[in-house]
Short mmCIF file of the C-alpha atoms (twelve columns), coordinates in Angstrom:
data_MODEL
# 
_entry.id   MODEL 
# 
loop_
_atom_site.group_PDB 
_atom_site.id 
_atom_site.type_symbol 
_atom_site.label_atom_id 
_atom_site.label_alt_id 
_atom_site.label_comp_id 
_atom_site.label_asym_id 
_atom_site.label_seq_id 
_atom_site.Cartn_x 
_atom_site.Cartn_y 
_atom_site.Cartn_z 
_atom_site.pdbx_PDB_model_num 
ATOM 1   C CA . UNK A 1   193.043 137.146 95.204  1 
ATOM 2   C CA . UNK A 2   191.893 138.361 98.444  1 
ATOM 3   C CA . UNK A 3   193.828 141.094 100.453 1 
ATOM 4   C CA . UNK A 4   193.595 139.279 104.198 1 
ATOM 5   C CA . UNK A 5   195.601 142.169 105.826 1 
ATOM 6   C CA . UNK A 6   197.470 145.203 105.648 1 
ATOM 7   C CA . UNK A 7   200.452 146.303 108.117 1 
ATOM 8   C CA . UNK A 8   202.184 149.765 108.372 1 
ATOM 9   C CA . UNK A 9   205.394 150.010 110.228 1 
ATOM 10  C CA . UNK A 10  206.372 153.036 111.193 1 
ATOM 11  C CA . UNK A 11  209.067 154.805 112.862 1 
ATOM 12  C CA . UNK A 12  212.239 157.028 112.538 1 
ATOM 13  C CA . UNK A 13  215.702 156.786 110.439 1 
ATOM 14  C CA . UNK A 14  218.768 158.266 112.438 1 
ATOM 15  C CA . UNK A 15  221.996 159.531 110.527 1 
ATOM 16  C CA . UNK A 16  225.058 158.046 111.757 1 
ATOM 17  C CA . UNK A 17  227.202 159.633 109.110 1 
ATOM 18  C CA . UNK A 18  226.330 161.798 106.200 1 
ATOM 19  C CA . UNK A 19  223.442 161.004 103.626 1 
ATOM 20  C CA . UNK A 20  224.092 162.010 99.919  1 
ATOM 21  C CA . UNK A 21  221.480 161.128 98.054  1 
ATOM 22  C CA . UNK A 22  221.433 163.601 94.580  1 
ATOM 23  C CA . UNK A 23  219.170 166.172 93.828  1 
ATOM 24  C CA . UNK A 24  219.569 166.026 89.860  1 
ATOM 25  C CA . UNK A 25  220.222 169.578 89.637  1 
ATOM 26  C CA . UNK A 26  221.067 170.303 85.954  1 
ATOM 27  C CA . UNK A 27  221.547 174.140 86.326  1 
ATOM 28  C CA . UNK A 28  225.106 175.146 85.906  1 
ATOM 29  C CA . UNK A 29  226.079 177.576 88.570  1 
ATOM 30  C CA . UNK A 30  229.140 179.848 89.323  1 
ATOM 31  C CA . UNK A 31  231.249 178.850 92.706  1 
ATOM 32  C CA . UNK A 32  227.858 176.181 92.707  1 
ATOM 33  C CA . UNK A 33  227.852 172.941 94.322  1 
ATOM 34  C CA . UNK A 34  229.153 169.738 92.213  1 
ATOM 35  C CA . UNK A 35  226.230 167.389 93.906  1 
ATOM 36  C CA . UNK A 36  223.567 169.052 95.932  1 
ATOM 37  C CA . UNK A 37  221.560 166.617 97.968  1 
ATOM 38  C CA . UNK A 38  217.725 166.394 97.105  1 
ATOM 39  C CA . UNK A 39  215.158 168.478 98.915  1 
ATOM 40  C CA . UNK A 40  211.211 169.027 98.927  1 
ATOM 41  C CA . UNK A 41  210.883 171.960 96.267  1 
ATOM 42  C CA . UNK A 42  208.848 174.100 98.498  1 
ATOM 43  C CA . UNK A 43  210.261 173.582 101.727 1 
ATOM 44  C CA . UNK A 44  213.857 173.069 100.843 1 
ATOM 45  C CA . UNK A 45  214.323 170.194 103.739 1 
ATOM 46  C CA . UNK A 46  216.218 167.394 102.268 1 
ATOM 47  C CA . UNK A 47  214.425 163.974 102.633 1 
ATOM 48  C CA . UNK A 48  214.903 160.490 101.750 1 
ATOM 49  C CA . UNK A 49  212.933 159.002 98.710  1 
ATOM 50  C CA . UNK A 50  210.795 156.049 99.065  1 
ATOM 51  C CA . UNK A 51  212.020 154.691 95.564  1 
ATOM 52  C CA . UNK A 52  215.926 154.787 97.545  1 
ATOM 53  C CA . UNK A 53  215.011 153.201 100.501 1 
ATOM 54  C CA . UNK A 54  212.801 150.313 97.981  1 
ATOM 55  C CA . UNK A 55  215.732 149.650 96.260  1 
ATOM 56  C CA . UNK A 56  218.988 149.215 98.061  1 
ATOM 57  C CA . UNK A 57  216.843 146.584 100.230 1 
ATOM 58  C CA . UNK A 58  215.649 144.963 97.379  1 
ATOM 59  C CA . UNK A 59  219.584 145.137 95.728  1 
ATOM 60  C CA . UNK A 60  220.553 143.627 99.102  1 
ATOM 61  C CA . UNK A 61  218.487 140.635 99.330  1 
ATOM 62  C CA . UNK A 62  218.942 139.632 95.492  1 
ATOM 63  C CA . UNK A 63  222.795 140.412 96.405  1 
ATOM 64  C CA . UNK A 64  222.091 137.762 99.656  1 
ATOM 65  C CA . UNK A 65  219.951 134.923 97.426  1 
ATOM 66  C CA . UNK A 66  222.583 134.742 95.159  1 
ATOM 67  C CA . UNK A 67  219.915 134.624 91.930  1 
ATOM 68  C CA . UNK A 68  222.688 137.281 90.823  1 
ATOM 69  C CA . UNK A 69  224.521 134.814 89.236  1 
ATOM 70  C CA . UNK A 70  221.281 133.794 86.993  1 
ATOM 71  C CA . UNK A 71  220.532 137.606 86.215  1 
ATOM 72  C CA . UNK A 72  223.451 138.996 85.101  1 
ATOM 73  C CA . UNK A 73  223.366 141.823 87.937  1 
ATOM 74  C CA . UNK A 74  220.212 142.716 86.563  1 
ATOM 75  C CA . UNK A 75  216.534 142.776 89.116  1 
ATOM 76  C CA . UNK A 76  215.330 139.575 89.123  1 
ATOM 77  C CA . UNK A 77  212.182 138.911 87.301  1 
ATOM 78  C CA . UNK A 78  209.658 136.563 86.010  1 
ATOM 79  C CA . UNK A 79  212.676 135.112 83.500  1 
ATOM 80  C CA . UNK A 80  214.796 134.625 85.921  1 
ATOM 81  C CA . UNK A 81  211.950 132.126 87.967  1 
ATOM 82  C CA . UNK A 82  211.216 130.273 84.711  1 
ATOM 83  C CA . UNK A 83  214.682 129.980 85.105  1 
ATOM 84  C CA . UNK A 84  215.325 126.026 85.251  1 
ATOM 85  C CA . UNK A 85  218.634 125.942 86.739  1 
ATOM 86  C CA . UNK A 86  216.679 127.205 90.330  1 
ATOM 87  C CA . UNK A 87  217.034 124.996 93.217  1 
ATOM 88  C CA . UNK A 88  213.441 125.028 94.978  1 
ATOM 89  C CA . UNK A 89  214.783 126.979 97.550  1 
ATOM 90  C CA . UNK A 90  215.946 129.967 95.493  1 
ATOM 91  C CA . UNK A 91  212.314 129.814 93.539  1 
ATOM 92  C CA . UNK A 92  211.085 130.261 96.880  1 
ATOM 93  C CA . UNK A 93  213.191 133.123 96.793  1 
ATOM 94  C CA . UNK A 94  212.765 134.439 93.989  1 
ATOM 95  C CA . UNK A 95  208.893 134.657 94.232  1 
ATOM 96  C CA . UNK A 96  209.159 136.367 97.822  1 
ATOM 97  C CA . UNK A 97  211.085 139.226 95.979  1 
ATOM 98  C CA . UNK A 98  208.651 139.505 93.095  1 
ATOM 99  C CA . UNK A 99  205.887 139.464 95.810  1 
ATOM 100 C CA . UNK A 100 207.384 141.964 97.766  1 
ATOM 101 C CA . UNK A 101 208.869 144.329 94.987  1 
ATOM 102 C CA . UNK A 102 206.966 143.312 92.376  1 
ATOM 103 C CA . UNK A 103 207.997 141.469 88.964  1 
ATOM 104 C CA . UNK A 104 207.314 144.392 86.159  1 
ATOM 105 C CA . UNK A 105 205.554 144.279 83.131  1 
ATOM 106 C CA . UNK A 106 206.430 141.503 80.522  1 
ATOM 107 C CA . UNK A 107 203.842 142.632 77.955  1 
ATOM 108 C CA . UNK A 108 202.408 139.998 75.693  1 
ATOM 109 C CA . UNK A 109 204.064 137.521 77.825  1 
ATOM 110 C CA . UNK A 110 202.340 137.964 80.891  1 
ATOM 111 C CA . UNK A 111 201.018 134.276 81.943  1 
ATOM 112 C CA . UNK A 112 199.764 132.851 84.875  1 
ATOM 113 C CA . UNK A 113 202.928 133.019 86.757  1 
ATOM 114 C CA . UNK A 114 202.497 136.539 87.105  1 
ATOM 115 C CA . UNK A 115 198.841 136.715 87.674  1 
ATOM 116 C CA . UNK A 116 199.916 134.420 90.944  1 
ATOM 117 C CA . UNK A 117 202.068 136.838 92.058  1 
ATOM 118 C CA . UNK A 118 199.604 139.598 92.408  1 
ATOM 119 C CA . UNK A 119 200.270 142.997 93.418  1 
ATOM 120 C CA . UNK A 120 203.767 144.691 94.622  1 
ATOM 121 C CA . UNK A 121 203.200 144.210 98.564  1 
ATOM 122 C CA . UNK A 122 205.479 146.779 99.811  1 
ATOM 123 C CA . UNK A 123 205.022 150.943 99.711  1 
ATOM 124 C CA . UNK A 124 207.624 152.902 100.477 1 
ATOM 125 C CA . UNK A 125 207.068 156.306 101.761 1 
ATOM 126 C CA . UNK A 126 209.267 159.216 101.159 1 
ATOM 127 C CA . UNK A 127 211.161 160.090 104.395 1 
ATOM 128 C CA . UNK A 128 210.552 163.724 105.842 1 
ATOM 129 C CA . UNK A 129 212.291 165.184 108.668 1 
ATOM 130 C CA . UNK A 130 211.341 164.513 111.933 1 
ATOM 131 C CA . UNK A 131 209.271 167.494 113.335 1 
ATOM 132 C CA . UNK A 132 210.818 167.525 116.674 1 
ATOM 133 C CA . UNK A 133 214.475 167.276 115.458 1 
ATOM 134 C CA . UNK A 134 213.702 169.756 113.244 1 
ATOM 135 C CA . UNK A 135 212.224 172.615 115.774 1 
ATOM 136 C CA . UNK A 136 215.319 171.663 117.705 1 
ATOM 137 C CA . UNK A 137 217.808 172.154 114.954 1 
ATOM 138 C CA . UNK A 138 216.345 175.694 113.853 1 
ATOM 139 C CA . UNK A 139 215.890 176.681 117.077 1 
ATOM 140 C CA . UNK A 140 219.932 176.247 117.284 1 
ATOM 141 C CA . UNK A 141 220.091 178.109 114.253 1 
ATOM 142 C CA . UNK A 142 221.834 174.851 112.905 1 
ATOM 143 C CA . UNK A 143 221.699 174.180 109.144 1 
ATOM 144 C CA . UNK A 144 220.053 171.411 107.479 1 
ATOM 145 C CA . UNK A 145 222.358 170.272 105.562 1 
ATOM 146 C CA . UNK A 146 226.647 170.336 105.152 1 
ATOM 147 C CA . UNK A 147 229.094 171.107 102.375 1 
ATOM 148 C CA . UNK A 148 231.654 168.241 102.162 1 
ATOM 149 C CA . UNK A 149 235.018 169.097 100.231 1 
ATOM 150 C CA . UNK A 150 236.808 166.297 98.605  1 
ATOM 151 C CA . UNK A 151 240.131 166.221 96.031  1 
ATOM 152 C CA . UNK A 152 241.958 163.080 94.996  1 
ATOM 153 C CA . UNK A 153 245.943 162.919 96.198  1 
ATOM 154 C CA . UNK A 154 248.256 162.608 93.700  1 
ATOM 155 C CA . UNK A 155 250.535 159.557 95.143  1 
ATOM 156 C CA . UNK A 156 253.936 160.609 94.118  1 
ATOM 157 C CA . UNK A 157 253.612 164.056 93.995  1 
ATOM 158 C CA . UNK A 158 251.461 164.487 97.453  1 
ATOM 159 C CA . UNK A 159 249.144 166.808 95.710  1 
ATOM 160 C CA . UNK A 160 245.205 167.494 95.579  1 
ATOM 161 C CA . UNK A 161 243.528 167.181 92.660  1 
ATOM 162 C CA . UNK A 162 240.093 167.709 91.203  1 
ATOM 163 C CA . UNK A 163 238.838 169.287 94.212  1 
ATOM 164 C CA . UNK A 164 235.056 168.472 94.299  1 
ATOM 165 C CA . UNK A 165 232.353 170.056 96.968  1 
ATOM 166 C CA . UNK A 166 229.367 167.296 98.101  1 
ATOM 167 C CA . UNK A 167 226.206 168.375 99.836  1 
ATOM 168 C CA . UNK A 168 225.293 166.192 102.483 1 
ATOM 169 C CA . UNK A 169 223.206 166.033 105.439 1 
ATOM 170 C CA . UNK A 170 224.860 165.518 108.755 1 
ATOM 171 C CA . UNK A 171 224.897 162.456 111.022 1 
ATOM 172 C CA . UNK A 172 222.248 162.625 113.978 1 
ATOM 173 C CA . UNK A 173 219.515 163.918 111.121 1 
ATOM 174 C CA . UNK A 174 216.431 161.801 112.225 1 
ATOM 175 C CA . UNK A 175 213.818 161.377 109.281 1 
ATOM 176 C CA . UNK A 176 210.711 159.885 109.543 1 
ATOM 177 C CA . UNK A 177 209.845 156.158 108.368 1 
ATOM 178 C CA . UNK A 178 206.945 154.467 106.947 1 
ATOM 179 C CA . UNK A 179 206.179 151.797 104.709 1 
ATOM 180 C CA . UNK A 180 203.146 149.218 104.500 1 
ATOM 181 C CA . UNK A 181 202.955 145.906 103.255 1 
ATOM 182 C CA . UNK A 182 199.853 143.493 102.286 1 
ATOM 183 C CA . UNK A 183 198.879 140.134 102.924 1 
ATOM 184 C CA . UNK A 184 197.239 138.243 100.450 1 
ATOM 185 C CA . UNK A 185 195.314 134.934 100.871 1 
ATOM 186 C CA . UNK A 186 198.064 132.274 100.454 1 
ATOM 187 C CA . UNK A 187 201.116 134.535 101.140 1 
ATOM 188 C CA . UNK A 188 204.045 132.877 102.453 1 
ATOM 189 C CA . UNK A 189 203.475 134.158 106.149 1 
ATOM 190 C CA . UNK A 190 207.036 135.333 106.698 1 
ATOM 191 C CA . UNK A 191 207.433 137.981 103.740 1 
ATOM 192 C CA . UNK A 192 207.214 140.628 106.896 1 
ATOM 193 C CA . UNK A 193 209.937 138.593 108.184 1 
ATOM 194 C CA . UNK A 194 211.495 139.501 105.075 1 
ATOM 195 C CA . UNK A 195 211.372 142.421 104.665 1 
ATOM 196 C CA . UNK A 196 212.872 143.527 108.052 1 
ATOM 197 C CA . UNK A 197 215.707 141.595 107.067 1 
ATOM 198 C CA . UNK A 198 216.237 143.743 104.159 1 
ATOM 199 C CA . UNK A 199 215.802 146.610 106.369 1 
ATOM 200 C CA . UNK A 200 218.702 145.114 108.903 1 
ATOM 201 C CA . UNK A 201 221.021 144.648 105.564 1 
ATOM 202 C CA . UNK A 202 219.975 148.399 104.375 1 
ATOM 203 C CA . UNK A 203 220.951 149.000 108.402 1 
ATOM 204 C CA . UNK A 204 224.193 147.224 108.106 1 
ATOM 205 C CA . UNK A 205 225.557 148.824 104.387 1 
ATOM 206 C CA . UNK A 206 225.005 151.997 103.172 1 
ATOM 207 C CA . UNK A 207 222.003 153.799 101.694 1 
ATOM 208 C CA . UNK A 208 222.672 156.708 98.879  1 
ATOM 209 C CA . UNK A 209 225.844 157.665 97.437  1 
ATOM 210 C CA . UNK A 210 229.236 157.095 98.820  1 
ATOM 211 C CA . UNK A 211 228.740 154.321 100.650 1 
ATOM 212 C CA . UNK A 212 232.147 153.155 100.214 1 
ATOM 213 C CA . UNK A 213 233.747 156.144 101.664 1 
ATOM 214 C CA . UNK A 214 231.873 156.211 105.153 1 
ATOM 215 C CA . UNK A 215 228.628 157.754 104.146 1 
ATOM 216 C CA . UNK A 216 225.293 156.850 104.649 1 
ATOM 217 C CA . UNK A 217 224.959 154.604 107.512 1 
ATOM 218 C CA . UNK A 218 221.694 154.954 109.250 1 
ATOM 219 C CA . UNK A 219 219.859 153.154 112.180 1 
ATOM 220 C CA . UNK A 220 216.244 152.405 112.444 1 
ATOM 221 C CA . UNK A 221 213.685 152.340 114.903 1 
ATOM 222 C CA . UNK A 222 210.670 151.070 114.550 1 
ATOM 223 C CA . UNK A 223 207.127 150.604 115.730 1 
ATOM 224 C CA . UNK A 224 204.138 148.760 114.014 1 
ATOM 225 C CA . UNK A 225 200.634 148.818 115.014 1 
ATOM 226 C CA . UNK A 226 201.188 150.224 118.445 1 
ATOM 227 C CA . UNK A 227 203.363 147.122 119.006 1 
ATOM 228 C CA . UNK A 228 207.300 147.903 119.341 1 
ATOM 229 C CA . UNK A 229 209.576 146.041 117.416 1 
ATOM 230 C CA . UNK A 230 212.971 147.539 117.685 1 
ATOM 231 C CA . UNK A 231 214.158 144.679 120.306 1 
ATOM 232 C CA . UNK A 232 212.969 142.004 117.405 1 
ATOM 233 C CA . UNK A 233 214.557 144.030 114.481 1 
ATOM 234 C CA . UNK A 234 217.639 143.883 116.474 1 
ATOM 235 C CA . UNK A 235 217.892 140.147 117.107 1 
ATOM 236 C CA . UNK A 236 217.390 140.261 113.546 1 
ATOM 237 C CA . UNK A 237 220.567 138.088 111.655 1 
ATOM 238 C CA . UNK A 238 220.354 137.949 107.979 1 
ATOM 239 C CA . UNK A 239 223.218 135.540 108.154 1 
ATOM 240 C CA . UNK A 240 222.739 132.941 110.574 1 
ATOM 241 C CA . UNK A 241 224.581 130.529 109.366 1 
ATOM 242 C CA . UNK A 242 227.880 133.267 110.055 1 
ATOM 243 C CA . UNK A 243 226.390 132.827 113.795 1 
# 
């Protein structure tokens, strides 16, 4: 298998509401927050991980092939391909997401169908602030990050209850973007394609926690190789038949 090329697109994430993606913080604190946000352990800046960006797009597009059905809402894999109630359109599918996200390890049954695969394609980056947002924000004195208080309304009697404090970082945070994908000799040559259609489904849900309740919507811009290609992510329609 011969790697024929390698492309990086990079660019920036923009908040257009808050982003709650969990920290994990297991110490118990007095008057503490319920769900702090998570942050770089030296700096304290929140970011956004690679692995959460990898796999709301990759939830996304299984959720838009419909193999869901076939995998019981879990990520499809190498079973679900050997799958024979596939149409050849969802193998086709099914083998860009493998490609893309790669298909795990199956052990002792690894067989060719996995050694034609080949390597995950896609690297996600982790997403730290953007340096120039940031000088501006702490030159404002602003803070990085908000403290969002929530209760649930008791319907008859009109009352809060369980009040509950989120961390979140505000809208118009800009973070900064990167993730690189390989070609391989016989690729399908639209897998970029691909992928910036999960990006434009990640662009039109939610990423992180929430999502439901107004959080997490983000916009992207992007660049690759010196070549812009926010006016083609844009045009982008994961659903053209709904056009």
């Amino acid at each position: 298998m011969e790697l024929k090329d390698l492309k990086e697109i990079k660019g920036k994430i923009t908040l257009k509401t808050g982003l709650h993606i969990g920290g994990g913080d297991t110490e118990m604190r007095i008057g503490g927050l319920d769900n702090p946000v998570i942050k770089h352990p030296h700096t304290l800046e929140p970011y956004i991980p690679g692995s959460s960006i990898k796999g709301k797009v990759r939830s996304l597009l299984e959720m838009r092939s419909g193999l869901m059905k076939f995998t019981k809402g879990e990520p499809v894999s190498l079973q679900t391909l050997k799958d024979n109630h596939l149409t050849d359109t969802q193998k086709l599918e099914c083998k860009k997401l493998l490609k893309l996200f790669g298909a795990g390890a199956l052990g002792e049954e690894q067989d060719k169908d996995e050694d034609s695969l080949g390597p995950t394609r896609v690297s996600f980056a982790d997403c730290p602030l953007n340096q120039e947002w940031l000088k501006r924000t702490l030159k404002r004195s602003l803070p990085l990050t908000e403290i969002k208080s929530e209760n649930i309304i008791d319907r008859i009697k009109g009352t809060a209850e369980h009040p509950r404090s989120t961390e979140r970082v505000p809208a118009d945070t800009e973070f900064e973007f990167k993730v690189s994908i390989k070609q391989f000799e016989g690729d399908e040559p639209d897998l970029l394609e691909y992928l910036l259609e999960g990006l434009k489904l990640l662009e039109m849900d939610a990423l992180g926690g929430s999502g439901s309740r107004g959080y997490g919507r983000i916009e992207f811009s992007l660049a690759i190789e010196d070549e812009d290609i926010t006016e083609r992510f844009k045009a982008i329609k994961p659903f053209p038949q709904a056009g």
